[in-house]
Steps between C-alpha positions, in 0.01 A plus 500: 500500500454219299128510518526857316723354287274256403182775450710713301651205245108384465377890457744513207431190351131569460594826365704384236218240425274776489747677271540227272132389472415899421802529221347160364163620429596833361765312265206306429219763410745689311496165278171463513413837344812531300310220322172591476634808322762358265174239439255876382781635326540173292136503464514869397751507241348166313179706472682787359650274259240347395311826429260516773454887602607457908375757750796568695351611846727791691625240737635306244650736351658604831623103535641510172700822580608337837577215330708652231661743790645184661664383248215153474394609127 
């Protein structure tokens, strides 16, 4: 019994590590692009403000409504 015991208490820890390491990355990536976008949309608006006639490409647009949907803008 013990021996299952012991399979079943390893099983779960490498799931949880498993768990963990996957949660990590994600919560990581979502940082990642979170600022590579905030870094465009800086880059964006200074070239509107500066007067410089910005081609905003449908999937921008799309980001910026996302964006604005979530409460980020």
């Amino acid at each position: 019994m013990s021996r299952y015991k012991d399979k079943v208490t390893q099983s779960s820890k490498q799931t949880r590590a498993a768990r963990d390491w996957r949660h990590h990355h994600a919560t990581w990536d979502y940082q990642i692009i979170t600022l590579i976008i905030d870094n465009l949309l800086e880059i964006i608006s200074s070239l509107a403000i500066f007067g410089v006639t910005v081609c905003v490409a449908p999937g921008t647009r799309w980001l910026l409504h996302l964006y604005s949907r979530c409460g980020m803008l």
